[in-house]
N, C-alpha and C positions, 0 to 999 in steps of 0.2 A: 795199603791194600795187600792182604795177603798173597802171596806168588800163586797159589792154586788160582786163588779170584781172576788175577790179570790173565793167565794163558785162559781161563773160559771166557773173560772176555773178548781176547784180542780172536780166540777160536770162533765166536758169534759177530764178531766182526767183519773176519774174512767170510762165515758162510753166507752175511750179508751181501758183501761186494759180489760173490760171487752169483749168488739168485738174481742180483741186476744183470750180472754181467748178460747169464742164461738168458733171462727175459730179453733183453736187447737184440741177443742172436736169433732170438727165436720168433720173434716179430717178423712179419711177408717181407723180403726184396720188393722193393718197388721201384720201375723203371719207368721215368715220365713219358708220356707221347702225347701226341698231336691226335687232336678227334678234329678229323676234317667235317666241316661244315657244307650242304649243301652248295652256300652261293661263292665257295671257293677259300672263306677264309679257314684257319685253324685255331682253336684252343690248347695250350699244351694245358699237362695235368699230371698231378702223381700218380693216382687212380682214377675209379669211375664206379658209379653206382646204377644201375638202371631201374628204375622206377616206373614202370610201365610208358606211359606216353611222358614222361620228361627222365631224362639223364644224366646226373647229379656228378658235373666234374671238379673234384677235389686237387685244388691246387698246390696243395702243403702237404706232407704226410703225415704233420698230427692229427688232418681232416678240421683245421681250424677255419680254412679261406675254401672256399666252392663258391660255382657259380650252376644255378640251375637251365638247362639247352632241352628243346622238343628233341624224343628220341628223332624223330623222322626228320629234322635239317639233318643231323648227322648220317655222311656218307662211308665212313669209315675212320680205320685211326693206324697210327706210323709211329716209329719209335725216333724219340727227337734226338738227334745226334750234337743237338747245340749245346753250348754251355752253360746250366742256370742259372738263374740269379738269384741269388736267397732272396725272400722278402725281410722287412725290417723284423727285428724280434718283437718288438712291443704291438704290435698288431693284431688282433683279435675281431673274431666275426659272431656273430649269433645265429643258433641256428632258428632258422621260422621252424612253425608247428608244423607236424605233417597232414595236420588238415587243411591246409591252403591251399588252391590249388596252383596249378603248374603257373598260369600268367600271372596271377597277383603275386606267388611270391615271386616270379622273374622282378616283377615289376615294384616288391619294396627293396628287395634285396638290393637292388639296380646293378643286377650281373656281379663283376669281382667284387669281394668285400674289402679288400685291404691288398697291399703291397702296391709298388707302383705303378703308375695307373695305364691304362692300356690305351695306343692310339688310337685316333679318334673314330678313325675308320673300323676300329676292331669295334667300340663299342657300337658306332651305328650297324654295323652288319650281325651284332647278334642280335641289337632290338629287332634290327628287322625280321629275323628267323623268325623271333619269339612270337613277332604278330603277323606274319605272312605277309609282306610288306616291301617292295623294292629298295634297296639298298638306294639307287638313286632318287627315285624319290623324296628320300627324308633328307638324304645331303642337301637334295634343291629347296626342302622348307627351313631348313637351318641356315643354308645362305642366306634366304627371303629373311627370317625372323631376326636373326642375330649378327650376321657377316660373320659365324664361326669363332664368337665372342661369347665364352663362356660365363662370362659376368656382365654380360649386360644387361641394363636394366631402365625399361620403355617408362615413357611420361604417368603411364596407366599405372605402372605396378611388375608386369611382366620381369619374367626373370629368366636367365640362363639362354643357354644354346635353342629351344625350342618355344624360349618365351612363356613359359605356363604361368600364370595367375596363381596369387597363394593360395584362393581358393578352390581352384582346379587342382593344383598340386598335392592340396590335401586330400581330395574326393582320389588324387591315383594313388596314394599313398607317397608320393616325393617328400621326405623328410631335407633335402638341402636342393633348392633349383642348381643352386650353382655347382652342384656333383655332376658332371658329364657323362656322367653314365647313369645317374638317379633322372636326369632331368631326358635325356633322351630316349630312355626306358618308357619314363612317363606319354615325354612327347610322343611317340610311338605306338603307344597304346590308347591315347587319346585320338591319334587319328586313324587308327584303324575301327575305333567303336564310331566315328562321324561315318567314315566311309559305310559301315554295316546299315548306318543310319539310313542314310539316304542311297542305299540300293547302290553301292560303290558309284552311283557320280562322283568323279573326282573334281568337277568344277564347284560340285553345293558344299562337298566336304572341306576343300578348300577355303570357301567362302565360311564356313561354320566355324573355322578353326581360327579364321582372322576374326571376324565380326559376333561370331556368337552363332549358337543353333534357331533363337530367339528370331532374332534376326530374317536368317536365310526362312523361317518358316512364315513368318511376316509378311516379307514379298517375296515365297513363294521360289527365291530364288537367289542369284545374287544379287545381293542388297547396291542401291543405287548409287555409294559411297565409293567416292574417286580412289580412299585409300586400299578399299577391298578390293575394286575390279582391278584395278593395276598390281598387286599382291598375285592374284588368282593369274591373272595374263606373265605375271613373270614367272611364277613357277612351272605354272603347262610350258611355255614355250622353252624354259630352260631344259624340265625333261624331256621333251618332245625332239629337241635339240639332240641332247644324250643317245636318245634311242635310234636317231636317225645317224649321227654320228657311228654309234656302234654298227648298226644292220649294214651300214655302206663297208664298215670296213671289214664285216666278215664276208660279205660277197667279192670284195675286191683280193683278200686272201684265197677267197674258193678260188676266186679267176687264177690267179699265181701261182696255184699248186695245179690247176691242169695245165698250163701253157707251156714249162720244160717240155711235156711229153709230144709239142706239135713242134717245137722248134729243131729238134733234129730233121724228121721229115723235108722239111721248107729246106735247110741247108741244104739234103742231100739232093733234091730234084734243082738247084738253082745253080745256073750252067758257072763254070769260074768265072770270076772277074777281077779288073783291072785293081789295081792297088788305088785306095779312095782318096781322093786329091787332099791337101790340105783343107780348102773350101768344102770337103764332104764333113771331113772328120771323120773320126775315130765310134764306132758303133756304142750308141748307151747302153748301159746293163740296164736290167728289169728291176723294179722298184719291188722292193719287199715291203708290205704292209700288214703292224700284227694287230690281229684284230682284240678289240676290248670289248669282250664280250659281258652284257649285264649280270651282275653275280644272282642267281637265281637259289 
């Protein structure tokens, strides 16, 4: 090759390198944060896209992995001081159309699409944003259905963490039960449409979701079946459990936080005394109690 030929090319070579270089610098900074969630969890994220009543958190900065959240669970966002974790490179997501709306795609996408997969608890507490739905709650039908066994699979067919039927699964769009986030998504939304059903009784919704809708409209009720009525009795009683658990312990915190302000008082009016015998002993501290309050 002639010497003029190579300096133009090596000359279109470097202005090559150099347009990438430009293009690279000149792409947004992106600073991941945390979109805090109404019932107290967080999502980090690269970015965010707001799309009217849903809020499209993009997890990668090629905008390859998102996960779709109701603007209104989120209460705000923080800038995450932790240290990321790349997702794997070979990972890739699809995007849905943007005519679907905001629950069916939560509900094909089944939340994150890729990279490692997020606690359990992180994905029941978006499904349950996604369908207005207590976090405890779903925990107490996922213990009932599965014992927290994301591959189990019942005498009938039932599949995964929330037990969906393939043909149920297909009607929510669940393309894998045993995805923990495809299958709880689903489950999730399958009992938030019983609940709508039946005027949010939570006993026929309950009964509808072990036994069938069929069923509970049959008789009318809970069906007469030892394995539904004890289903149905173990869930109420285990949330009911939860909420009573929780409400005691933030009255018992309320009490805790006014009582320092009497206990000076009580000292100063209480005339001296004696040094307290062995058989008295030594005066208890006050129990601190934190309260767990239900993520709303």
């Amino acid at each position: 090759m002639p010497r003029a030929s190579k300096i133009a090319a090596m000359g279109v070579a470097l202005f090559f390198d150099f347009a990438v270089a430009v293009a690279l610098l000149a792409r947004p900074a992106t600073a991941a944060e945390l979109a805090i969630l109404r019932n107290g969890f967080t999502i980090r994220h690269e970015h965010r896209l707001v799309m009217g009543s849903t809020t499209r958190l993009y997890l990668a900065v090629d905008d390859s992995n998102f996960t779709d959240v109701p603007t209104e669970e989120i209460t705000g966002y923080e800038k995450d001081l932790s240290i990321p974790v790349p997702p794997p490179a070979s990972s890739h997501a699809s995007v849905p159309a943007s005519s679907v709306s905001a629950k069916s795609e939560f509900a094909r996408s089944g939340s994150v699409k890729s990279g490692p997969a997020p606690p359990l608890n992180e994905v029941v507490n978006v499904a349950s944003a996604a369908y207005h739905l207590d976090p405890d709650l779903v925990n107490s039908v996922i213990h009932a259905e599965s014992g927290f066994n994301a591959h189990a699979v019942s005498p009938k067919g039932a599949r995964g963490l929330m037990q969906l039927m393939p043909g149920t699964a297909s009607q929510l769009g669940v393309n894998d039960s045993f995805d923990p986030q495809a299958n709880v998504t689903g489950g999730s939304r399958y009992l938030r449409e019983l609940l709508e059903r039946y005027d949010f009784d939570l006993v026929k919704a309950l009964a509808a979701y072990n036994a069938g809708p069929d069923r509970v409209e049959q008789y009318r009720g809970v069906p007469p079946f030892r394995e539904t009525r004890a289903y149905v009795a173990r869930i109420v009683h285990e949330y009911n459990t939860k909420k009573t658990a929780q409400e005691k312990a933030a009255k018992q915190k309320a009490a805790s936080a006014r009582a320092p302000s009497k206990a000076p008082n009580k000292a100063a009016n209480k005339a001296p005394s004696k040094t307290p015998s062995r058989a008295q002993g030594a005066p208890k501290p006050a129990g601190t109690t934190v309260a767990v309050e239900s993520p709303r």
